[in-house]
C-alpha positions as CSV (number, residue, x, y, z in Angstrom):
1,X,-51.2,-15.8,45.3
2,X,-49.7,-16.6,42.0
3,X,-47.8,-20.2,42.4
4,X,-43.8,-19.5,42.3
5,X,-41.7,-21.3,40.0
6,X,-39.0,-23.5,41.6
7,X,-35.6,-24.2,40.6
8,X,-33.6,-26.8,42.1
9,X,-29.9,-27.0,41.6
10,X,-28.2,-30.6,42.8
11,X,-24.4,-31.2,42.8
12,X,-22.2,-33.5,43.0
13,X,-19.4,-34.1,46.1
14,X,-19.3,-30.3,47.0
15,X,-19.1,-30.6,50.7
16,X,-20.7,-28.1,52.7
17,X,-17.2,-26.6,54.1
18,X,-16.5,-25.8,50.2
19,X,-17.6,-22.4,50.0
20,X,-16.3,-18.5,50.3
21,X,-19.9,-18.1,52.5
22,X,-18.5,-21.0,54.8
23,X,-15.0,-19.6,55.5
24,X,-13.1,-22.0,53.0
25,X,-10.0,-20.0,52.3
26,X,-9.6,-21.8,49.4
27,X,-13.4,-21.8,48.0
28,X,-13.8,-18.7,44.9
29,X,-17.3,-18.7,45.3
30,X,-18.6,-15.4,44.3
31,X,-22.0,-16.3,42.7
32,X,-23.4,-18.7,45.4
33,X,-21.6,-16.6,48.1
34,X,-24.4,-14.1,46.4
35,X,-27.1,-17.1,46.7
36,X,-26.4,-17.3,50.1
37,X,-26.6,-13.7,51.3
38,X,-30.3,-13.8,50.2
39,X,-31.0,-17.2,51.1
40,X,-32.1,-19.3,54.5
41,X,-28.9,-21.0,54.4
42,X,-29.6,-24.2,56.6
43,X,-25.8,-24.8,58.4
44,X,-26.5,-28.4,59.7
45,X,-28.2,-30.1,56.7
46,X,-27.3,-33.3,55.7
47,X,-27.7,-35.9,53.2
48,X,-29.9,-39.1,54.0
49,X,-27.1,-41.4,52.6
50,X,-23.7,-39.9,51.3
51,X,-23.5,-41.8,48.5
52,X,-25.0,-40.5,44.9
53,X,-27.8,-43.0,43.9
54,X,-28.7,-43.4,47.3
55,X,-29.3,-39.9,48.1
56,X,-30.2,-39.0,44.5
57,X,-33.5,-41.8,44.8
58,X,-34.3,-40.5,48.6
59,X,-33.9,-36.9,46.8
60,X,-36.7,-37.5,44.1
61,X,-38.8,-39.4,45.9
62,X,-38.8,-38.4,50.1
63,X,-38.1,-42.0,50.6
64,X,-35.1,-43.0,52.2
65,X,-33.0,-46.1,50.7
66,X,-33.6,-48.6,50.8
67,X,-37.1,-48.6,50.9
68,X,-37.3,-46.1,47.8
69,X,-36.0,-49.3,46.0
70,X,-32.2,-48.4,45.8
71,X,-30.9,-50.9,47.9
72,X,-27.3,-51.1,45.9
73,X,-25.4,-49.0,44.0
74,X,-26.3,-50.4,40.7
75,X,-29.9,-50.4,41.0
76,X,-32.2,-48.3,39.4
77,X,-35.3,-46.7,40.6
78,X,-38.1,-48.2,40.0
79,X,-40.3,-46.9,37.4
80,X,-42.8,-46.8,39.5
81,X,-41.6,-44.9,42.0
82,X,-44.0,-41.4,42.6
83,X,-41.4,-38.5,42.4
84,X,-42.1,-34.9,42.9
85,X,-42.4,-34.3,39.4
86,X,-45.5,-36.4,39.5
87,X,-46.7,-34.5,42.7
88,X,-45.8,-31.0,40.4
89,X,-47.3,-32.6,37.8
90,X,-50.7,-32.9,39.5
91,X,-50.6,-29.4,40.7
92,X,-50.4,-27.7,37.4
93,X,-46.6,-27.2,37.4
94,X,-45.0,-27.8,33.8
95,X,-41.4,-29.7,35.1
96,X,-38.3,-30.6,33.4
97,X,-34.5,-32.4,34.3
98,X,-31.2,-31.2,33.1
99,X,-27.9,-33.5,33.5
100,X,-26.8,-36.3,35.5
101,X,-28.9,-39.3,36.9
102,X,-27.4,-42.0,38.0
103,X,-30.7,-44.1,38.6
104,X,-31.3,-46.4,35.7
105,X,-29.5,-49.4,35.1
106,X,-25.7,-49.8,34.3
107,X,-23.3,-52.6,33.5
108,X,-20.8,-53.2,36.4
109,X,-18.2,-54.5,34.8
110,X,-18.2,-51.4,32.6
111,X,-15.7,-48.3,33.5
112,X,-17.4,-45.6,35.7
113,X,-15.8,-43.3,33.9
114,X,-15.8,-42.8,30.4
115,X,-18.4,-43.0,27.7
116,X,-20.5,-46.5,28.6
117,X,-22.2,-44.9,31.0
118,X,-22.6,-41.7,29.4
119,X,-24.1,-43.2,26.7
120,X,-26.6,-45.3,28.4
121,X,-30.1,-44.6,27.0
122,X,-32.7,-44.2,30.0
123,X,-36.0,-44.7,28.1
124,X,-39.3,-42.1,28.9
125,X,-40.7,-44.5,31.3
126,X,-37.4,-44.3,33.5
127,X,-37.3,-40.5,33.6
128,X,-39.3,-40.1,37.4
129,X,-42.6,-38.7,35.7
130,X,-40.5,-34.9,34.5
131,X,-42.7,-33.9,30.8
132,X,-38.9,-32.9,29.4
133,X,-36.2,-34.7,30.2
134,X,-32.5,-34.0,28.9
135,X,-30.0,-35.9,30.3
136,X,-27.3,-38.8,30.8
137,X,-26.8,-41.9,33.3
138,X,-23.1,-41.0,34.4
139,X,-19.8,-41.4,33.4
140,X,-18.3,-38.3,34.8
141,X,-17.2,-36.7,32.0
142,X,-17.2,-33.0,33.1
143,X,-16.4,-32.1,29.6
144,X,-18.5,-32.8,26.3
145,X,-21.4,-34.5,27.7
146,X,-23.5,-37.0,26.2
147,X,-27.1,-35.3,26.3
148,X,-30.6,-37.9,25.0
149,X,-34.2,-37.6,26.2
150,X,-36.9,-35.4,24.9
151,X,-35.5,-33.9,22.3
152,X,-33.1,-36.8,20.6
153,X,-33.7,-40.4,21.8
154,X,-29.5,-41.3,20.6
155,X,-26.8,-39.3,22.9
156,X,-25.7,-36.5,21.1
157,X,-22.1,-35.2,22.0
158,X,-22.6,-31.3,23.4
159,X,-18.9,-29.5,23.2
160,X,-18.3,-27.4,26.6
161,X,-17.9,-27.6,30.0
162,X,-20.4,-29.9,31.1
163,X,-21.8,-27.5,33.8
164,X,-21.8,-24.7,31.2
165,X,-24.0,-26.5,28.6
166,X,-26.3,-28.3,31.4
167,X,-27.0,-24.3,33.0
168,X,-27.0,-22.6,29.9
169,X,-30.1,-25.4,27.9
170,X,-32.1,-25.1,32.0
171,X,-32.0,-21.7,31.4
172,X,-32.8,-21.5,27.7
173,X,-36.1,-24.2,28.8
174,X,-37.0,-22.3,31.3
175,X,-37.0,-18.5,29.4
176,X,-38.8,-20.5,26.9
177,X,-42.4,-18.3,26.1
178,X,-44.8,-21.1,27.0
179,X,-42.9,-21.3,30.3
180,X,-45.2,-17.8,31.0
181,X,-48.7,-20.4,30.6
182,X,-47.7,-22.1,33.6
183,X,-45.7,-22.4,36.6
184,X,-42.5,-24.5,35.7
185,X,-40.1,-26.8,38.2
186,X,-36.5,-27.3,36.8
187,X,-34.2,-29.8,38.5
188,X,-30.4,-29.1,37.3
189,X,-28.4,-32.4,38.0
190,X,-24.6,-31.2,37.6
191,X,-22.0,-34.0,38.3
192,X,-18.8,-31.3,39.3
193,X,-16.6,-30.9,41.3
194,X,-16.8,-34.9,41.3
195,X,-13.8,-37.1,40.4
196,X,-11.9,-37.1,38.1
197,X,-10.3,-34.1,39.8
198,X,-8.1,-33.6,36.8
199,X,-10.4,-32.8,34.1
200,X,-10.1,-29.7,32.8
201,X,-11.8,-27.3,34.7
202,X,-12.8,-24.6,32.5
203,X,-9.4,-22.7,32.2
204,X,-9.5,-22.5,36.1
205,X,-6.4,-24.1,37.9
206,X,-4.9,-23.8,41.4
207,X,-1.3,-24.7,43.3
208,X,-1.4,-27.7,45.4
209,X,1.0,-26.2,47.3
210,X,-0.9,-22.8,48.0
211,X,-3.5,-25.1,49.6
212,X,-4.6,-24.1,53.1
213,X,-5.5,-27.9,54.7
214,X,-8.3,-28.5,57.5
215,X,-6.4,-29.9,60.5
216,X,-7.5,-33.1,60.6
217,X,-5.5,-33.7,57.2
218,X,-2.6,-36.1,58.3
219,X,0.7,-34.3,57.4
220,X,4.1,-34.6,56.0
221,X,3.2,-38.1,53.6
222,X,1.1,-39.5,51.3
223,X,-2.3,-38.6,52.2
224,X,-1.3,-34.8,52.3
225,X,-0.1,-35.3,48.9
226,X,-2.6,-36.6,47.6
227,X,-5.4,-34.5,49.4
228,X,-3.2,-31.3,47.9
229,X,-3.3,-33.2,44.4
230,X,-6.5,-33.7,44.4
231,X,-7.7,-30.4,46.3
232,X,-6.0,-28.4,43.5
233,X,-8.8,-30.2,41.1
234,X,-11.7,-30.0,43.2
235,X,-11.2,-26.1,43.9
236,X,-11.1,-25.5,40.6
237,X,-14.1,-27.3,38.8
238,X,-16.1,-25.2,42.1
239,X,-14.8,-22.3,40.7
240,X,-15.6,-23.1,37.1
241,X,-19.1,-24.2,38.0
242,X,-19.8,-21.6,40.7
243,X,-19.7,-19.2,37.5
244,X,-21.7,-21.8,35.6
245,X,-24.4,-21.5,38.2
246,X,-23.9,-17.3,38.1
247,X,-24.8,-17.1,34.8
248,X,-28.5,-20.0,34.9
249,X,-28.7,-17.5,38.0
250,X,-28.2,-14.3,35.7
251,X,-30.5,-15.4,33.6
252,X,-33.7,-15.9,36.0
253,X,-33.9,-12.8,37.3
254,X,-37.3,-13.4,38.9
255,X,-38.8,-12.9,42.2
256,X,-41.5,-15.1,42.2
257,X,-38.7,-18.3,42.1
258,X,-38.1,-20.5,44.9
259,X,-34.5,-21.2,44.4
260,X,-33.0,-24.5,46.0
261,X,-29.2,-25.2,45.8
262,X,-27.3,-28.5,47.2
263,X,-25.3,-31.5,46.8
264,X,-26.2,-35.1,47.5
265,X,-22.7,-35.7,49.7
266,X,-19.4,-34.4,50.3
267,X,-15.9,-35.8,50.2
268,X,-13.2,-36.4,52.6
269,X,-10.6,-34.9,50.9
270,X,-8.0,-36.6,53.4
271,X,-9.3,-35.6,56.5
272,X,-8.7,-38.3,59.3
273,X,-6.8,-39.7,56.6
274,X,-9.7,-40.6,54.3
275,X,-11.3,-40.2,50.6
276,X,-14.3,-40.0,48.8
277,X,-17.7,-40.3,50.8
278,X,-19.6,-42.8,52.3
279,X,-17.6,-42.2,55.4
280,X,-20.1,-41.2,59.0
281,X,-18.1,-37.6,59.0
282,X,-19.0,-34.4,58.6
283,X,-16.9,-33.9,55.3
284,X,-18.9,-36.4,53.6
285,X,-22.6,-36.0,55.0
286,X,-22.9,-32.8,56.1
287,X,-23.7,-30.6,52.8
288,X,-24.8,-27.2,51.0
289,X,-28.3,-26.0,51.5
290,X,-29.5,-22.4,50.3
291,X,-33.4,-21.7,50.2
292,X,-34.2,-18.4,48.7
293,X,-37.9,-18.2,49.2
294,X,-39.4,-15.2,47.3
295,X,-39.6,-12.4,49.1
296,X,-38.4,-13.5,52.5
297,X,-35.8,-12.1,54.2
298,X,-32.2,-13.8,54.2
299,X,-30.9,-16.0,57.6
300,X,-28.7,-18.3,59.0
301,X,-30.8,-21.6,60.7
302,X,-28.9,-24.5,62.5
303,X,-31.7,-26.9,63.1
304,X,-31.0,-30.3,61.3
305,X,-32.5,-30.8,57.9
306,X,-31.6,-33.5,55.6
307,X,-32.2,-33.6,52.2
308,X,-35.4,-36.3,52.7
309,X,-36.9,-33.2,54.3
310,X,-37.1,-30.9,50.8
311,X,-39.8,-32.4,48.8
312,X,-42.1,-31.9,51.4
313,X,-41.0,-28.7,51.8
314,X,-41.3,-27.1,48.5
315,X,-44.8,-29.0,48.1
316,X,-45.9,-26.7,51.5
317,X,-44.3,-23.8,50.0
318,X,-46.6,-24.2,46.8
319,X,-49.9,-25.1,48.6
320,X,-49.6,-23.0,51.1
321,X,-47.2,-20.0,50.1
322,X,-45.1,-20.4,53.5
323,X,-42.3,-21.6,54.8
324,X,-42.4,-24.9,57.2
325,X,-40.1,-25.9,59.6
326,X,-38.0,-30.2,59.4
327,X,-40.3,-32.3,61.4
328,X,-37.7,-33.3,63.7
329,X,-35.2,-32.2,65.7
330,X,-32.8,-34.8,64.6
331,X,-31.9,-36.2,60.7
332,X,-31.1,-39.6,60.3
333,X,-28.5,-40.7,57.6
334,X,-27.1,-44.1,57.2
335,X,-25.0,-46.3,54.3
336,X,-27.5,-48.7,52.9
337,X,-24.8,-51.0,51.3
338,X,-20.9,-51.5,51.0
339,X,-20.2,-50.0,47.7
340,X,-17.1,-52.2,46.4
341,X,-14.7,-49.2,45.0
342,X,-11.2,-48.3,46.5
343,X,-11.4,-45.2,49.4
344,X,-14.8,-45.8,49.8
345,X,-16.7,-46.4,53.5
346,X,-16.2,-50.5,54.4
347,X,-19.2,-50.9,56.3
348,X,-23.0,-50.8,57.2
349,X,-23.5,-48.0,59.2
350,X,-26.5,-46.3,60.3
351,X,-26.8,-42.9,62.8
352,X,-28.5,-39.7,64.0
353,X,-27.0,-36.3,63.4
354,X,-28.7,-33.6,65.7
355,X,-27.3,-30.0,65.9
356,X,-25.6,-31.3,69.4
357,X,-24.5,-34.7,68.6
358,X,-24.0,-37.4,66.0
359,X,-24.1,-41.1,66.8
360,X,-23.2,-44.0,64.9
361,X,-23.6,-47.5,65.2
362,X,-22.7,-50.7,62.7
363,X,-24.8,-52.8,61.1
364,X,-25.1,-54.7,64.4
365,X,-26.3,-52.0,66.6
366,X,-23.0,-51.6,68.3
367,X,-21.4,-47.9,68.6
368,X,-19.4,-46.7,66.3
369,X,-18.4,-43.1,67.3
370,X,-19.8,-40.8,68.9
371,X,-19.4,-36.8,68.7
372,X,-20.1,-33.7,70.9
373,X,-20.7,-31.5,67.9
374,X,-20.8,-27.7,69.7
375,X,-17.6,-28.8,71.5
376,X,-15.8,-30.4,68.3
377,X,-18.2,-29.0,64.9
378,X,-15.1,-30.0,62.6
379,X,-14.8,-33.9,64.5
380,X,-11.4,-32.6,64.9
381,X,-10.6,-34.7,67.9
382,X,-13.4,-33.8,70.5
383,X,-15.6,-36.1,72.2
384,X,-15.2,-39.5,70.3
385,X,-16.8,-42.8,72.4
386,X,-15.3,-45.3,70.2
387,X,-14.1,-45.3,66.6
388,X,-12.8,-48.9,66.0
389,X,-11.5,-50.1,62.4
390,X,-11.3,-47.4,60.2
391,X,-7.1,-46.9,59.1
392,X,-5.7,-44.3,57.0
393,X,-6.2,-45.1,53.2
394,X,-2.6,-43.9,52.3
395,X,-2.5,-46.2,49.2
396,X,-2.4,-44.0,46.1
397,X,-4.0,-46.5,43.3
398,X,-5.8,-44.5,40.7
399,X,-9.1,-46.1,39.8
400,X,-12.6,-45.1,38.5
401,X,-14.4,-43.2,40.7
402,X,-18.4,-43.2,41.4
C-alpha cells in the first residue's frame, strides 16, 4: 500500500461547540462543516491540558505535561524531546511546520501580545526534529505575521491574514514537485480565533446583539456583555479562517491524505460566568477532532479521545494502513500549573473525562466537581457533587491575553 501523506491542522481556542457541524447557530462554518461530513468526527475528544504550551508539547510529543518537560507556561521544550516528526522522519516521511509555536523560550515580563514575541528567533535545534520549518513563537498577531526558519533565519513581516498566509505557504510546500519523491507530513499551527477578539478578522464582522448565548451565560450584566463583545470577535475570525482552511483544503485534493483537524483548548466565553481556558469545563477542554482517513467511510464516534492519543494513531495508520481505536475508555486532562494572567483557571487541578462522567479533584486529591455527562452534556446545572471557589469573573480589565 503506498504510505498516505498526512496533514494536520492545529488551532487555537476554537471550542468544540464552535461549529455549523455542532449546532452552533452562530458558527459559519461551511468548509470544515464539509471536513466533517467525510470525516470520523470524534464528539468527546479532549485536550490533555487546556492550556496552549501545555497541550501544544503533549501534542508533539504523546507526553503529557509535565513530564514532556513543560512544567510552566514559559518553558520551552526541551530540545531533546523525540517528536513525531522525528518518528516521520525515520519512516521515510519528508515533514514540515507552518505558524505558531509557543514552545521556545520567552521573556515574561515582555507583552504577550505584540511583536516581542513574534519576533523571537527559535533556532534549528529548537524546531521538534521538522526538515522545514516556517514559523513564529507567539504574539497573537492574527494580522501580518512574523514568519523565520528555513527559509530566512531574521522574521520577515508577511502582509495578510495571518491564517491566509500560514494556509496558503502549507499548501504552496506541500504542491511543491519533490513533495511527489516522498510521502510528506505538514503540521499547520494557526493561532485564530484566539484573543485579541478585536483584530480584524478578514472583512468578516458580526452583531453582538444578534448573538444566540448558551444557557449557562449569566444574563442581564457584565459578563453577558462582555461574552457578546467578545463572541462578536471570536465568530468572526472562525469564519475568516474556516475559509482560510477551505482554500489549503481546495488545494490538496488528494485521496491518499490523512487529514487531521483540532484545536489545543477551548474558551469559556462567559459560561458559568467565566473566560479564557484553563477552567475543568467542557467549553474549555472538550475540543474539535475530524479524522478523514483515505478512503473510509464518514461517522460520528463518542468514545473519549484526547489529543495525547493522535500521535500514536497516525503512526498505526502509516505502518499498518488501519484505523486503531484510544486505549482507554477514559482521557485524563489536568492543569499542570497556575498560569498568572487575569480570567484564567486559579488552581491545580487534575481529572478524568469518560463519555458518562467527568471528575475533578484539586491539587490535594480532594473533589472538585463532579458531572453526570449523558444527563447534563452542556454542565448546565446537572449532577454537580461539589464545586467550591470558583466566582464569576465580572471584572472587565483588558489585558494581554495568552
Amino acid at each position: 500500500m503506498m504510505r498516505p501523506n498526512l496533514l494536520w491542522i492545529v488551532t487555537t481556542q476554537w471550542r468544540a461547540q464552535a461549529f455549523g457541524y455542532a449546532g452552533d447557530p452562530n458558527a459559519r462554518t461551511p468548509h470544515l462543516d464539509a471536513l466533517a461530513y467525510s470525516s470520523f468526527n470524534y464528539t468527546q475528544a479532549v485536550t490533555p491540558h487546556p492550556f496552549g504550551p501545555f497541550a501544544r508539547a503533549a501534542l508533539l510529543t504523546g507526553v503529557p505535561s509535565p513530564e514532556n518537560g513543560v512544567r510552566d507556561y514559559f518553558d520551552p521544550l526541551p530540545t531533546e524531546s523525540r517528536t513525531i516528526a522525528h518518528d516521520l522522519n525515520d519512516r521515510g516521511y519528508t515533514t514540515a511546520f507552518f505558524g505558531k509555536w509557543h514552545l521556545w523560550k520567552r521573556d515574561p515580563q515582555a507583552p504577550l501580545v505584540g511583536e516581542e514575541h513574534a519576533k523571537i528567533i527559535i533556532p534549528p535545534e529548537a524546531h521538534g526534529g521538522f526538515q522545514f520549518w516556517e514559523g513564529f513563537e507567539s504574539g497573537f498577531l492574527l494580522n501580518d505575521p512574523w514568519l523565520h526558519g528555513t527559509r530566512s533565519f531574521e522574521p520577515e513581516k508577511i502582509s495578510g491574514y495571518q491564517s491566509d498566509v500560514l494556509c496558503g505557504r502549507a499548501a504552496d510546500w506541500c504542491e511543491a514537485p519533490l513533495r511527489e519523491k516522498n510521502p510528506w507530513f505538514c503540521l499547520v499551527s494557526l493561532e485564530a480565533p484566539h484573543p485579541p477578539y478585536d483584530a480584524p478578522a478578514a472583512g468578516f464582522s458580526l452583531d453582538p446583539a444578534s448573538l444566540i448565548l448558551s444557557a449557562n451565560v449569566p444574563r442581564g450584566g457584565p459578563v453577558e456583555e462582555k461574552a457578546r463583545r467578545e463572541l462578536a470577535g471570536y465568530y468572526a475570525h472562525i469564519q475568516a479562517t474556516d475559509r482560510a482552511i477551505g482554500g489549503l483544503l481546495d488545494r490538496l485534493r488528494d485521496d491518499n491524505t490523512l487529514i487531521i483537524f483540532t484545536s489545543v483548548h477551548g474558551d469559556m466565553h462567559g459560561s458559568h460566568g467565566l473566560f479564557r481556558k484553563g477552567w475543568p469545563y467542557e467549553e474549555s477542554v472538550r475540543v474539535p477532532l475530524l479524522i478523514r482517513y483515505p478512503g473510509e467511510r464518514a461517522r460520528s464516534l463518542e468514545e473519549p479521545i484526547s489529543l495525547l492519543d493522535l500521535l500514536a494513531l497516525t503512526l498505526g495508520y502509516v505502518d499498518h494502513g488501519q484505523l486503531t481505536s484510544p486505549p482507554t475508555e477514559a482521557a485524563h486532562i489536568s492543569m499542570p500549573s497556575v498560569v498568572a494572567l487575569p480570567y484564567q483557571c486559579d488552581r491545580l487541578w487534575r481529572g478524568i473525562r469518560s463519555k458518562k462522567e467527568k471528575t475533578i479533584w484539586n491539587a490535594d486529591g480532594s473533589l472538585w466537581m463532579r458531572f453526570d455527562l449523558e444527563k447534563d452534556p452542556g454542565e448546565g446545572g446537572g449532577r454537580r457533587s461539589q464545586e467550591s471557589g470558583v466566582r464569576s469573573q465580572e471584572s472587565d480589565t483588558e489585558i494581554g491575553e495568552s
